[in-house]
DSSP file (Angstrom, degrees, kcal/mol; ACC not computed):
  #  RESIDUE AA STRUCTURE BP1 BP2  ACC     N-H-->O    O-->H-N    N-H-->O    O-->H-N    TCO  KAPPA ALPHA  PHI   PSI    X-CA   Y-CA   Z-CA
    1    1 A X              0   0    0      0, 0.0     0, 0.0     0, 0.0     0, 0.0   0.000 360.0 360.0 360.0 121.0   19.8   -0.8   20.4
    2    2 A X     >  -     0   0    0      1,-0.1     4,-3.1     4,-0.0     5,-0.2  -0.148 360.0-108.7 -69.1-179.9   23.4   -0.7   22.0
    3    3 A X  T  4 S+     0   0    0      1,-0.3     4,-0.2     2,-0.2    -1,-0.1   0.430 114.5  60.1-108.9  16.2   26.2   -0.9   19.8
    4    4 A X  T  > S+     0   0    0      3,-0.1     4,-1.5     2,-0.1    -1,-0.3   0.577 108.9  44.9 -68.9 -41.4   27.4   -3.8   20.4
    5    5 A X  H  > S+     0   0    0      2,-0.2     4,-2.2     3,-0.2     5,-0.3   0.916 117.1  44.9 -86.4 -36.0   24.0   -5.4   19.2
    6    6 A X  H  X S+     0   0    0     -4,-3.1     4,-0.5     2,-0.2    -1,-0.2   0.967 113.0  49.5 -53.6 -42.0   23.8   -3.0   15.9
    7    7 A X  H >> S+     0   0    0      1,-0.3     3,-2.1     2,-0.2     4,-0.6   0.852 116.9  49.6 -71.3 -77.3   28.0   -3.7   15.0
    8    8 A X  H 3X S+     0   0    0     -4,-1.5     4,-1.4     1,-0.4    -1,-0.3   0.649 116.0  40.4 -56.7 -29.6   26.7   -8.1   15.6
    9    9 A X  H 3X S+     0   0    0     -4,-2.2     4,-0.8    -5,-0.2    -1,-0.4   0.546 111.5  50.3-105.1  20.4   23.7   -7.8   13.3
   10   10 A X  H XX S+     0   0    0     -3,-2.1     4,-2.3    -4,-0.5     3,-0.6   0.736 120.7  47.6 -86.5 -75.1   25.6   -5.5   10.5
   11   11 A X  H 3X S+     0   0    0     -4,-0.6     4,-2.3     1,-0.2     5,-0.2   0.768 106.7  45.5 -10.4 -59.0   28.2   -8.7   11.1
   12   12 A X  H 3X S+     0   0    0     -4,-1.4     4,-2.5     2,-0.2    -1,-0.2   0.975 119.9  47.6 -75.2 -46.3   26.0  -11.6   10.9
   13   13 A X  H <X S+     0   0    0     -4,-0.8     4,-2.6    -3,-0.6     5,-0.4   0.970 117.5  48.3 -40.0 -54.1   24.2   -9.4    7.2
   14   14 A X  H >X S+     0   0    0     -4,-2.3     4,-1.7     2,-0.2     3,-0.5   0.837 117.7  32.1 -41.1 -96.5   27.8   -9.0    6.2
   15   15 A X  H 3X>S+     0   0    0     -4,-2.3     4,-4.8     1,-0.3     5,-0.5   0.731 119.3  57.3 -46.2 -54.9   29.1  -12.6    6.7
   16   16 A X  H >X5S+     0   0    0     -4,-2.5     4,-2.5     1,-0.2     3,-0.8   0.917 112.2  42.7 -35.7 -75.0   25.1  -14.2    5.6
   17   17 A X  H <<5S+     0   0    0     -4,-2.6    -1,-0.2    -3,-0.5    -2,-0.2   0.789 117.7  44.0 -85.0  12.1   25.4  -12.4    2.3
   18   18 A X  H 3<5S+     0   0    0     -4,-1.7    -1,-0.2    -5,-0.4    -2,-0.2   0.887 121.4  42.3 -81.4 -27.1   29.5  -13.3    1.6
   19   19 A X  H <<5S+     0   0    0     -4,-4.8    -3,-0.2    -3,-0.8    -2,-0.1   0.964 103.8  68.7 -84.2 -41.6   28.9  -16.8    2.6
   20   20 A X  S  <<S-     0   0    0     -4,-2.5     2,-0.1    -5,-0.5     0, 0.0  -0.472  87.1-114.4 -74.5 155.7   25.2  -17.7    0.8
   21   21 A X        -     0   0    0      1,-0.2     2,-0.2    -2,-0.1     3,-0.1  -0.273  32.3-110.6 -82.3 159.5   25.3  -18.0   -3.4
   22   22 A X        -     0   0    0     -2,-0.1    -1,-0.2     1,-0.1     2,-0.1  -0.300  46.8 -86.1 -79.9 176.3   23.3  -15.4   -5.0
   23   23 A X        -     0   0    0     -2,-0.2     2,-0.3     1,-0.0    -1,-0.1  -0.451  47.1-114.0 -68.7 170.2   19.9  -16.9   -6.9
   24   24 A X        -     0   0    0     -3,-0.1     2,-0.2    -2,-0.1    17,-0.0  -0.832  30.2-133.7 -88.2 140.0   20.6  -18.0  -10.1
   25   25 A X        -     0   0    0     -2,-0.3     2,-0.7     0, 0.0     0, 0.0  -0.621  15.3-122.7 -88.4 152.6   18.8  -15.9  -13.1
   26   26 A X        -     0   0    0     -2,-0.2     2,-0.4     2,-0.0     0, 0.0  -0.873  14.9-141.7 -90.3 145.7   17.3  -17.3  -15.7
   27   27 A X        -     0   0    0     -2,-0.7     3,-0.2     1,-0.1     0, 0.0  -0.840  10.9-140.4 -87.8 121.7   18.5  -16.4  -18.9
   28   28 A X  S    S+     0   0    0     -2,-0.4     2,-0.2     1,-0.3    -1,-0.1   0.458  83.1   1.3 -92.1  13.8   15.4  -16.0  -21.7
   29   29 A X  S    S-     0   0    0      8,-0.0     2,-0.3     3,-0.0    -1,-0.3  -0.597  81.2-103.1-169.0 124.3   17.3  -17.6  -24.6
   30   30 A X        -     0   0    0      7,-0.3     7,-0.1    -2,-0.2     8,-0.0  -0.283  31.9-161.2 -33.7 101.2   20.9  -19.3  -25.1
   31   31 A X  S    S+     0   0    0     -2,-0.3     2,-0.6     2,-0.1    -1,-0.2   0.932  82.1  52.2 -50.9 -36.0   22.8  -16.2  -27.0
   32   32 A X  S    S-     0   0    0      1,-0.2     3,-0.5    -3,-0.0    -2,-0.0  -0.786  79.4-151.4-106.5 130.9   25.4  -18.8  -28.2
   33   33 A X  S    S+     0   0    0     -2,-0.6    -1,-0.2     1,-0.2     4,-0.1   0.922  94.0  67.9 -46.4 -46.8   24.1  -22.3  -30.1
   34   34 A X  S    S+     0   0    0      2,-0.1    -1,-0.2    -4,-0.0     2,-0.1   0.644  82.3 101.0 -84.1  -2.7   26.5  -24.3  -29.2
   35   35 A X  S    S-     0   0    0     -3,-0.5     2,-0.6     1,-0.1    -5,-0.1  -0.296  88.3-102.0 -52.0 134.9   25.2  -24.0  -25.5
   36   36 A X        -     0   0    0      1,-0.1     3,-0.1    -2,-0.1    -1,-0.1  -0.625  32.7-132.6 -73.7 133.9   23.1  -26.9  -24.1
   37   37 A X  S    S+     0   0    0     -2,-0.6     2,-0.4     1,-0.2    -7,-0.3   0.873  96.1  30.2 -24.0 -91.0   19.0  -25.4  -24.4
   38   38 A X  S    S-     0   0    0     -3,-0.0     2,-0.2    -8,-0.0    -1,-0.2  -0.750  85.9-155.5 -77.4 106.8   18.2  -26.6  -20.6
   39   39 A X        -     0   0    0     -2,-0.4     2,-0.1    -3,-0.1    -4,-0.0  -0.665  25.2-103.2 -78.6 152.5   21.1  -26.5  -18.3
   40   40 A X        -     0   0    0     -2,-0.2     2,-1.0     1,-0.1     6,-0.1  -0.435  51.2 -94.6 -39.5 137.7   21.4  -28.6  -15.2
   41   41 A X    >>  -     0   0    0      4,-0.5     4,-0.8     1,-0.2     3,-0.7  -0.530  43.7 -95.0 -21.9  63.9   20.7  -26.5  -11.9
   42   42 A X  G >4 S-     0   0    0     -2,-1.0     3,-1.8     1,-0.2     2,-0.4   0.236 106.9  -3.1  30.7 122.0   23.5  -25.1  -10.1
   43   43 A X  G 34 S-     0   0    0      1,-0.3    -1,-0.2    -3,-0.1    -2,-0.0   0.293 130.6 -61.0  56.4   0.6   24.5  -27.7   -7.0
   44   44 A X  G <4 S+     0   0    0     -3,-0.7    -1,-0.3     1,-0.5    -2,-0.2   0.144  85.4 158.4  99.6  25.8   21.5  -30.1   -7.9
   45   45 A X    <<  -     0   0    0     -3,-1.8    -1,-0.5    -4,-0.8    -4,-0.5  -0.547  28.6-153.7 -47.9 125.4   18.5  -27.6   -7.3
   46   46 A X        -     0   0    0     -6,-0.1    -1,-0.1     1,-0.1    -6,-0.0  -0.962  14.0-105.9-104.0 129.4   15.7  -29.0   -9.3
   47   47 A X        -     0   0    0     -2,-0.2     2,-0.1     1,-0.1    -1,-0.1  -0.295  27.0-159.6 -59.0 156.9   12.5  -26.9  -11.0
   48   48 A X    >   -     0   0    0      0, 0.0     3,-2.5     0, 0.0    -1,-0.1  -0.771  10.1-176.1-146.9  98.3    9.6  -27.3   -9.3
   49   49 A X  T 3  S+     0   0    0      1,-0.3    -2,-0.1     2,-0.2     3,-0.1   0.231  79.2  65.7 -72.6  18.4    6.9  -26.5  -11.4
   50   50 A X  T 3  S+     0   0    0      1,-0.1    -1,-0.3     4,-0.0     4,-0.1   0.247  97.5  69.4-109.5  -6.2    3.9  -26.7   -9.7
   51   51 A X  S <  S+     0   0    0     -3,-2.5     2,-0.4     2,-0.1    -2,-0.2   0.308  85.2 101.2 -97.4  20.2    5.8  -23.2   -7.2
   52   52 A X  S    S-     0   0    0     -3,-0.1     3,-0.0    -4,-0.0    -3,-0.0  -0.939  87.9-113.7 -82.8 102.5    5.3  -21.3  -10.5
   53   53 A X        -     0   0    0     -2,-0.4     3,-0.1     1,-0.0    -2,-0.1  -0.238  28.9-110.1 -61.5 140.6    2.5  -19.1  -10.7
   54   54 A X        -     0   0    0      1,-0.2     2,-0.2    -4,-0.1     3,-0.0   0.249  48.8 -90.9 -49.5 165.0   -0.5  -20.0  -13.1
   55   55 A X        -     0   0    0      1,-0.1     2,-0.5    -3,-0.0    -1,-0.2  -0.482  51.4 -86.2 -87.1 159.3   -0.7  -17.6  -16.0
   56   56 A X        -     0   0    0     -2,-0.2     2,-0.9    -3,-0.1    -1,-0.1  -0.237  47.3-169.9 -71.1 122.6   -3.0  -14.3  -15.6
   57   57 A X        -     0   0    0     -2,-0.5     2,-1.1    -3,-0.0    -1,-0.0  -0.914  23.2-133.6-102.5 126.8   -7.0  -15.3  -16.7
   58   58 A X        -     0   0    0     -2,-0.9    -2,-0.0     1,-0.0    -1,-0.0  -0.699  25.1-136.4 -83.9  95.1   -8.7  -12.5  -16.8
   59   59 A X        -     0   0    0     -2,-1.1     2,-0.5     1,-0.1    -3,-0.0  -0.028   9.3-117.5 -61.2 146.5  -11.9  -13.3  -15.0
   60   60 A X        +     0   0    0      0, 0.0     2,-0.3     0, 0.0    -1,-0.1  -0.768  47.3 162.5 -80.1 126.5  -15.8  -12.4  -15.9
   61   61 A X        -     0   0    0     -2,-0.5     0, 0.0     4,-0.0     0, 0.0  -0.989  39.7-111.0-135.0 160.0  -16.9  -10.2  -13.2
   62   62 A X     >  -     0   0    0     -2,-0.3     4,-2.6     1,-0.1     5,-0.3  -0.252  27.5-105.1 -84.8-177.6  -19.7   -8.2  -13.5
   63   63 A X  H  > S+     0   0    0      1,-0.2     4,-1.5     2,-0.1    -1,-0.1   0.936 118.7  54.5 -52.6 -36.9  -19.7   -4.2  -13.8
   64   64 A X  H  > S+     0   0    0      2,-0.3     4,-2.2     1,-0.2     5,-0.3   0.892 111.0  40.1 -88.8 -49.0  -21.0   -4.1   -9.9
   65   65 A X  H  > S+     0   0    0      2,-0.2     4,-6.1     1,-0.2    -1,-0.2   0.952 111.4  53.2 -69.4 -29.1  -18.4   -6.2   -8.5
   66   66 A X  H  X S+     0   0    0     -4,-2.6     4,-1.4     1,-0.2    -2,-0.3   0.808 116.0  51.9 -65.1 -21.2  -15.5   -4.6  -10.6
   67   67 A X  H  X S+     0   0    0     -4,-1.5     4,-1.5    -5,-0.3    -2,-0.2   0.949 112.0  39.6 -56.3 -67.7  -17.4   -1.5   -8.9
   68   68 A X  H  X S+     0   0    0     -4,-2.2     4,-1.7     2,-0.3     3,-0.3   0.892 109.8  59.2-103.3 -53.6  -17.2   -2.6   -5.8
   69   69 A X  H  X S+     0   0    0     -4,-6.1     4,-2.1    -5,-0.3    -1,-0.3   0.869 108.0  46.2 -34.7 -73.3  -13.7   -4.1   -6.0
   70   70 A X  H  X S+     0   0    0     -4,-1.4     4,-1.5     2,-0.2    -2,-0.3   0.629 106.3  60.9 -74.3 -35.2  -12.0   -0.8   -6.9
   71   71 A X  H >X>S+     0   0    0     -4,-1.5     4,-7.7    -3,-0.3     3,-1.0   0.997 108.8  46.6 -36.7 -81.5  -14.2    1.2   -3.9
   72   72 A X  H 3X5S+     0   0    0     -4,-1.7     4,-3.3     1,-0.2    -2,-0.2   0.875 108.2  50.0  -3.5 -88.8  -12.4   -1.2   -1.5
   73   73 A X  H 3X5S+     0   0    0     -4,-2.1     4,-1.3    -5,-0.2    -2,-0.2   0.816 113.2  51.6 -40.7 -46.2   -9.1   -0.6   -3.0
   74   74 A X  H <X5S+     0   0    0     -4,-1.5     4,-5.3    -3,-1.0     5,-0.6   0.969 115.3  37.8 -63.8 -63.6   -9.8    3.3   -2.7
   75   75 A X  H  X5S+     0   0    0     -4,-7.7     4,-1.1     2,-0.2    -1,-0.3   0.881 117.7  47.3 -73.0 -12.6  -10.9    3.4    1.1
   76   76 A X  H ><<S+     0   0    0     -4,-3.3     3,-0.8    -5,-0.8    -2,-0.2   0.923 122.3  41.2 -69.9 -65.6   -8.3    0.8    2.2
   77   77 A X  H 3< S+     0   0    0     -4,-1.3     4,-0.3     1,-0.3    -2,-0.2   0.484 119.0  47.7-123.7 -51.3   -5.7    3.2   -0.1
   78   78 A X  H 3X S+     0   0    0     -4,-5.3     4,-1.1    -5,-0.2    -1,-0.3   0.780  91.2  72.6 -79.6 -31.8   -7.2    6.1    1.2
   79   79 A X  H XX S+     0   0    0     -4,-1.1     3,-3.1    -3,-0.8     2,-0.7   0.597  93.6  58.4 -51.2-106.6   -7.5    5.6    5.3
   80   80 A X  H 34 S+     0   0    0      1,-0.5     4,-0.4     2,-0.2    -1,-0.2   0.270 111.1  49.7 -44.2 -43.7   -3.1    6.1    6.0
   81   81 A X  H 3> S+     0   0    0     -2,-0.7     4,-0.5    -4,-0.3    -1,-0.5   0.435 111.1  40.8-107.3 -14.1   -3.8    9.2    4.5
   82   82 A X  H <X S+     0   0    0     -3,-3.1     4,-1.3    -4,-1.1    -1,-0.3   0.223 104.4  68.6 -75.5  -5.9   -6.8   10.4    6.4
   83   83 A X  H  < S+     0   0    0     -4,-0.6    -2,-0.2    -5,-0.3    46,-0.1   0.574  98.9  43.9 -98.5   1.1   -5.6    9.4    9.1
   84   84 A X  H >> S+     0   0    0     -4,-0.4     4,-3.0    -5,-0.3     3,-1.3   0.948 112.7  51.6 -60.1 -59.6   -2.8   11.9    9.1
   85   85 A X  H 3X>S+     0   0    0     -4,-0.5     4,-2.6     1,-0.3     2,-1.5   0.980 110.9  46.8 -58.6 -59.4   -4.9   14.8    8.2
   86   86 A X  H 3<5S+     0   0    0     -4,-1.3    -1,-0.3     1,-0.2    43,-0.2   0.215 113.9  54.1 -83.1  61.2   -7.6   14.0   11.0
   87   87 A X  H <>5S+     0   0    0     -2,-1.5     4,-1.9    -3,-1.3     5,-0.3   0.294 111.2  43.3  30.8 -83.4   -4.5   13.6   13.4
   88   88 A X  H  <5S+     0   0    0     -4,-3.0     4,-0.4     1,-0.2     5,-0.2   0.709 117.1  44.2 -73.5 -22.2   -3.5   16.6   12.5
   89   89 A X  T  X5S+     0   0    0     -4,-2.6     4,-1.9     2,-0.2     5,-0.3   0.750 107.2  57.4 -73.5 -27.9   -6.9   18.4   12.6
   90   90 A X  H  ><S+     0   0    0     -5,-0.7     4,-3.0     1,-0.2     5,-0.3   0.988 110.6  49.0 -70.4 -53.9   -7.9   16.9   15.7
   91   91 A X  H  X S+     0   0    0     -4,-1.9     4,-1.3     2,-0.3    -1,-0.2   0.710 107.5  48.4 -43.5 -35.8   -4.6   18.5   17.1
   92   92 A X  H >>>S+     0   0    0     -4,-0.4     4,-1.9    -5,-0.3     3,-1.0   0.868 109.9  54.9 -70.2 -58.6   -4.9   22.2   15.7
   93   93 A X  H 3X5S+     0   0    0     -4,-1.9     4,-2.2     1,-0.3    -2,-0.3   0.912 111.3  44.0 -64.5 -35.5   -8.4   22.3   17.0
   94   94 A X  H 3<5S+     0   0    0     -4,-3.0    -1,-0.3    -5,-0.3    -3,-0.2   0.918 116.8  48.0 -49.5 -43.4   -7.0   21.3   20.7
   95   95 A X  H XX>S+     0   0    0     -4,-1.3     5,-1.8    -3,-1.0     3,-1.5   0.979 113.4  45.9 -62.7 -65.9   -4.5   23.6   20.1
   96   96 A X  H 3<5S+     0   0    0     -4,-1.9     3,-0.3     1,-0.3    -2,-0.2   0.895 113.3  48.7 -27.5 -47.2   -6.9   26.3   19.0
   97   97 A X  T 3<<S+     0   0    0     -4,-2.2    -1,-0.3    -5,-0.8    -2,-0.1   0.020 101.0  62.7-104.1  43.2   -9.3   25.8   21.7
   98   98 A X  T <45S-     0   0    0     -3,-1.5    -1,-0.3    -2,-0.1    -2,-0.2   0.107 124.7-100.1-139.8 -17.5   -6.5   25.8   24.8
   99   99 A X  T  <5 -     0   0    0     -4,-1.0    -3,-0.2    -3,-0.3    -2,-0.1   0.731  66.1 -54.9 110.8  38.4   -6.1   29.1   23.7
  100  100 A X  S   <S+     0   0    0     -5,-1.8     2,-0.8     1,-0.2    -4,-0.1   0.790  90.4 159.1  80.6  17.6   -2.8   28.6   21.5
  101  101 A X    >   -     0   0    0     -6,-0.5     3,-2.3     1,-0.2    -1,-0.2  -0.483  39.5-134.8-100.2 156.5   -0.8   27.0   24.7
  102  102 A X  G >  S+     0   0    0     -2,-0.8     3,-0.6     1,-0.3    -1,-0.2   0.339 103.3  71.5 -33.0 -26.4    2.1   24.9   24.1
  103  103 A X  G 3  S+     0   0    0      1,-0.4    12,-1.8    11,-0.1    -1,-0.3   0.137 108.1  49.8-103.0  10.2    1.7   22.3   26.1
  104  104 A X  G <  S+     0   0    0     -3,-2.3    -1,-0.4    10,-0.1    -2,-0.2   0.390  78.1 147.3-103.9  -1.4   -1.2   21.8   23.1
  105  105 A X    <   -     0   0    0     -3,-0.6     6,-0.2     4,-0.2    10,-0.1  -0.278  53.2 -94.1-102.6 173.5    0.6   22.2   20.3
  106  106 A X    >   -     0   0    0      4,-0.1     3,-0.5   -15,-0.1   -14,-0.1   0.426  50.6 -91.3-107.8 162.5    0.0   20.5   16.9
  107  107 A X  G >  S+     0   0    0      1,-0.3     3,-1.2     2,-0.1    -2,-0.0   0.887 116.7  64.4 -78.5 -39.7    2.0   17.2   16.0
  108  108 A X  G 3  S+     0   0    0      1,-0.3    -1,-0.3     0, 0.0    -2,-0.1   0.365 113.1  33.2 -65.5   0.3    5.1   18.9   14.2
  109  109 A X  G <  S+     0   0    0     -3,-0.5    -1,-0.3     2,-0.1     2,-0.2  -0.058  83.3 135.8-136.2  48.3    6.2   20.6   17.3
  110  110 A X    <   -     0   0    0     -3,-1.2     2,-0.2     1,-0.1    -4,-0.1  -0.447  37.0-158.3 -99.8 157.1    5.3   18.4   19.8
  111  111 A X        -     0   0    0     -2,-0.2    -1,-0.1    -6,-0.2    -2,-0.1  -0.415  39.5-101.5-122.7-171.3    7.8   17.7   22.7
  112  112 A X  S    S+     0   0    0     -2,-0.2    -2,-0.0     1,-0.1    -1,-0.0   0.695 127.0  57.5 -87.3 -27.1    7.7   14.2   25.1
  113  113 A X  S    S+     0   0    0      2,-0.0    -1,-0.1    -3,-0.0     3,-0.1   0.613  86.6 117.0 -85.1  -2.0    6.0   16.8   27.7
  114  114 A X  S    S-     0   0    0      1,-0.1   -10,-0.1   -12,-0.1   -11,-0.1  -0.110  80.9 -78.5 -27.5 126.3    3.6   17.4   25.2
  115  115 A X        -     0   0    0    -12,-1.8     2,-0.7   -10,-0.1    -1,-0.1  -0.140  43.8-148.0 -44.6 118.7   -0.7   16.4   25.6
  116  116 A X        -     0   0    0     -3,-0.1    -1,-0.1     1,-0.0    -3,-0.0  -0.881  16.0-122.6-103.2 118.3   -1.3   12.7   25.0
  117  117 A X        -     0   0    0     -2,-0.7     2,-0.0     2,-0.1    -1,-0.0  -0.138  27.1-125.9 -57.3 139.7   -4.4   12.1   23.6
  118  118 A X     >  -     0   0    0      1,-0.1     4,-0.8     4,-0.0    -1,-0.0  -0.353  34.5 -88.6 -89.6 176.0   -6.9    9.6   25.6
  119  119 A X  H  > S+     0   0    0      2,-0.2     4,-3.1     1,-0.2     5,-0.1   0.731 124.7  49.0 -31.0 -66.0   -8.7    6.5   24.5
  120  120 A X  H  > S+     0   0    0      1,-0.3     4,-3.2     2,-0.2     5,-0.3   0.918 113.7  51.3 -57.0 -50.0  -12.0    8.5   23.0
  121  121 A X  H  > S+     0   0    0      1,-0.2     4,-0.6     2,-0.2    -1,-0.3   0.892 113.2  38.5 -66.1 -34.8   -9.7   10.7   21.2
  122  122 A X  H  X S+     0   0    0     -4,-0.8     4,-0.6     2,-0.2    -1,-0.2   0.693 114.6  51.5 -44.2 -54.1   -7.9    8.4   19.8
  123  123 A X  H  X S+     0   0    0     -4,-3.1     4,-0.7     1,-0.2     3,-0.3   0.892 113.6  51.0 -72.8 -37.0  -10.9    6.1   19.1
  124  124 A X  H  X S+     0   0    0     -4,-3.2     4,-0.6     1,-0.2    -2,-0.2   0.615 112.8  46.4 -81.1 -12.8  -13.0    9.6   17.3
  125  125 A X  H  X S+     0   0    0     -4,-0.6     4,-2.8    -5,-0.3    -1,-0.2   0.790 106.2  52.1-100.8  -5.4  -10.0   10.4   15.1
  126  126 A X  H  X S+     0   0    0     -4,-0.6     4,-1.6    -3,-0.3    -2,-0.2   0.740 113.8  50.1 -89.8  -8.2   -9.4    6.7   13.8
  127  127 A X  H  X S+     0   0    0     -4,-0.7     4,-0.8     2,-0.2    -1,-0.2   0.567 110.7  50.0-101.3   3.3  -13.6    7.0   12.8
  128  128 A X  H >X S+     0   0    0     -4,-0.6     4,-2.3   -42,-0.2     3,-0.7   0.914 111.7  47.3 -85.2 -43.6  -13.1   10.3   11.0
  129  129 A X  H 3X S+     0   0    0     -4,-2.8     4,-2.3     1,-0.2     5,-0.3   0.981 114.8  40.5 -59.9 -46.3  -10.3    8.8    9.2
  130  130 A X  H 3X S+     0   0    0     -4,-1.6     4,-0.6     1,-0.2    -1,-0.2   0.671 118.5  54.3 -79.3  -9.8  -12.1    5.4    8.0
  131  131 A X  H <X S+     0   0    0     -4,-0.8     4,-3.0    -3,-0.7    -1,-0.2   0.923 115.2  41.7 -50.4 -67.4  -15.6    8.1    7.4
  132  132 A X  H >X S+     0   0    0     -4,-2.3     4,-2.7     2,-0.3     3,-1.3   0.974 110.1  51.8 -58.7 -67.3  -13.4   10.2    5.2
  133  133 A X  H 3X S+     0   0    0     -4,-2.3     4,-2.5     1,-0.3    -1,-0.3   0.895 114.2  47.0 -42.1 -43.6  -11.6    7.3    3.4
  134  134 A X  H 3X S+     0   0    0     -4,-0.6     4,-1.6    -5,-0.3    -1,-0.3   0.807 109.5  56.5 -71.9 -26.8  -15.4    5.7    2.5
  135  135 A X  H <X S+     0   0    0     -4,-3.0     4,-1.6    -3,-1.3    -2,-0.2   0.942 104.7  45.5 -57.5 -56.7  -16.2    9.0    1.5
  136  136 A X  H >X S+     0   0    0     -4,-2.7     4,-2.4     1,-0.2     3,-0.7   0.949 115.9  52.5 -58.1 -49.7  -13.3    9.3   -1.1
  137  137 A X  H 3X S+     0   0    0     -4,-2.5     4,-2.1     1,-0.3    -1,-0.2   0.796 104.9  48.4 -17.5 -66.8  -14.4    5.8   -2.1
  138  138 A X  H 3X S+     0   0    0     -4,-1.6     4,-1.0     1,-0.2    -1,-0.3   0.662 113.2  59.6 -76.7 -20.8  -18.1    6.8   -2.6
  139  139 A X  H <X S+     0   0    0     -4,-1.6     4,-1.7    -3,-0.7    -2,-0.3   0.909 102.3  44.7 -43.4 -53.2  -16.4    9.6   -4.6
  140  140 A X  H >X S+     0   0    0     -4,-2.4     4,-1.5     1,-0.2     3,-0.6   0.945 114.5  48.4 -66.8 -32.4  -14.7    7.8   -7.0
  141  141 A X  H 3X S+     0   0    0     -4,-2.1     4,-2.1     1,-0.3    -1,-0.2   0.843 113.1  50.7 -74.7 -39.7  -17.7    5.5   -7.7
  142  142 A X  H 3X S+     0   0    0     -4,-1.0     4,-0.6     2,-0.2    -1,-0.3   0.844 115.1  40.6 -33.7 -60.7  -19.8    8.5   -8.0
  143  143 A X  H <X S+     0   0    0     -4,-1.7     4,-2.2    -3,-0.6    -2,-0.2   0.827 115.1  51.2 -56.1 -46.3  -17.3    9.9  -10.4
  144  144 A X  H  X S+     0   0    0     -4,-1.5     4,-2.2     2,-0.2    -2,-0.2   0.935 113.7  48.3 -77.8 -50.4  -16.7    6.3  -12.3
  145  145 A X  H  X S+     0   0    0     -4,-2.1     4,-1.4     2,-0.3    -1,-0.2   0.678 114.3  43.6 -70.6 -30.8  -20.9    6.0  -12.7
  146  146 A X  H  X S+     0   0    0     -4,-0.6     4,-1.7     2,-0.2     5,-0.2   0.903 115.9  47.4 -91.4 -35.7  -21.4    9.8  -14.1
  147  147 A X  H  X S+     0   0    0     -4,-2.2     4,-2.1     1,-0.2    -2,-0.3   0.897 115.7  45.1 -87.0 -28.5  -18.6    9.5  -16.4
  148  148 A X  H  X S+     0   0    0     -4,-2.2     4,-3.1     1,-0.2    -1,-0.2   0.930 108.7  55.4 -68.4 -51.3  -20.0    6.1  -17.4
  149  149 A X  H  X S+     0   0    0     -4,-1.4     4,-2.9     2,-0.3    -2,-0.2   0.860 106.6  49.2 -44.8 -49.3  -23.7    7.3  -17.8
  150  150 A X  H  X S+     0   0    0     -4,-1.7     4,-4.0     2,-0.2    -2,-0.2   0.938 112.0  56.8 -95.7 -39.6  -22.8   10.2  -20.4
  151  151 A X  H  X S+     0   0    0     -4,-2.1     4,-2.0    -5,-0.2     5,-0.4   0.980 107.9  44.7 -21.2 -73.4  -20.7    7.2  -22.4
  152  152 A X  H  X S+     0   0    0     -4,-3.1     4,-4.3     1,-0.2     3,-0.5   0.939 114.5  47.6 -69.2 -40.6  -23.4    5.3  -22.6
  153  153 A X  H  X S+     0   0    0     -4,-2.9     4,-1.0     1,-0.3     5,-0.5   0.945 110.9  55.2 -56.3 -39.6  -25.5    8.5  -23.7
  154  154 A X  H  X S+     0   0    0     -4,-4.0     4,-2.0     2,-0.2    -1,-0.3   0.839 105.9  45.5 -53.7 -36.3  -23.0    9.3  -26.1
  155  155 A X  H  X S+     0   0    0     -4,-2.0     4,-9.9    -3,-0.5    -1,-0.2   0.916 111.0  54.8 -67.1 -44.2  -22.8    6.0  -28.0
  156  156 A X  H  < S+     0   0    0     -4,-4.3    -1,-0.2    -5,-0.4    -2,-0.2   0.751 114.9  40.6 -69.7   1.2  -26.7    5.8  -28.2
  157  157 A X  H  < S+     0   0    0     -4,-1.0    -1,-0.2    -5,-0.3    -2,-0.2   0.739 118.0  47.0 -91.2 -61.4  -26.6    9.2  -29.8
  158  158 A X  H  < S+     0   0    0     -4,-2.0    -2,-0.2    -5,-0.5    -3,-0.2   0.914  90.1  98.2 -47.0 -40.9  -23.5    8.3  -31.9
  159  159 A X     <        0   0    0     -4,-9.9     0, 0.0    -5,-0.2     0, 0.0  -0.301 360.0 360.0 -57.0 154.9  -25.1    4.9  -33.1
  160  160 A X              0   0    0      0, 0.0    -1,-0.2     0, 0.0    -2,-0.1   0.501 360.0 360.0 -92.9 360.0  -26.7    5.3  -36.7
């Protein structure tokens, strides 16, 4: 970006936020009585209460989907973050196995003349991460299911 184009869009933020109103807050109770309850809108802005979101329902789901839900969340939550590390593994072991030379090295010292990884590699590190991420996944659930099992044993032992 020249600096001509950076100084015109710092401008155009600048001038946008002097020239637009801030939002309006709501206030959760008139402090003063003598204050009308419901005020008028700012400029004739009218609620619209159907752009409100519904209130939270807590939905029946069974144990297996709440199961299943939270797996999800895990392996989505967990891929970015295996997909440094096998990044950064596939790259030591290239490095390792060229016999330490430079033109190999590991992503924190990498240069622009630096090895660019082909297609295949590329395609084998993105299926280690999303393996590994289903893995952590099938951990937790693993984890969620024993800890759940020796609960249950415990109560039926505990019941009189």
């Amino acid at each position: 970006m020249t600096r001509a184009a950076a100084f015109t869009a710092a401008l155009a933020l600048i001038l946008a936020s002097a020239v637009l109103p801030a939002p309006a807050q709501e206030a959760s109770a008139p402090s003063d009585p003598a204050l009308p309850a419901d005020p008028a809108p700012p400029s004739g802005l009218k609620a619209a209460p159907e752009a409100l979101p519904g209130a939270f329902v807590q939905e029946d789901r069974s144990p297996f989907l709440t199961g299943l839900r939270r797996f999800e969340i895990i392996a989505f939550g967990a891929f970015p973050i295996m997909l440094f590390y096998s990044n950064l593994g596939f790259d030591i072991s290239r490095y390792a196995r060229s016999g330490y030379d430079p033109f190999y090295a590991p992503w924190p010292f990498k240069s622009e003349y630096s090895y660019k990884p082909s297609t295949p590699e590329i395609l084998a590190s993105l299926g280690t991460a999303a393996l590994l991420s289903v893995g952590v996944g099938t951990l937790d659930a693993v984890i969620r299911a024993s800890r759940a099992r020796k609960a249950a044993a415990r109560a039926r032992v505990d019941s009189p």
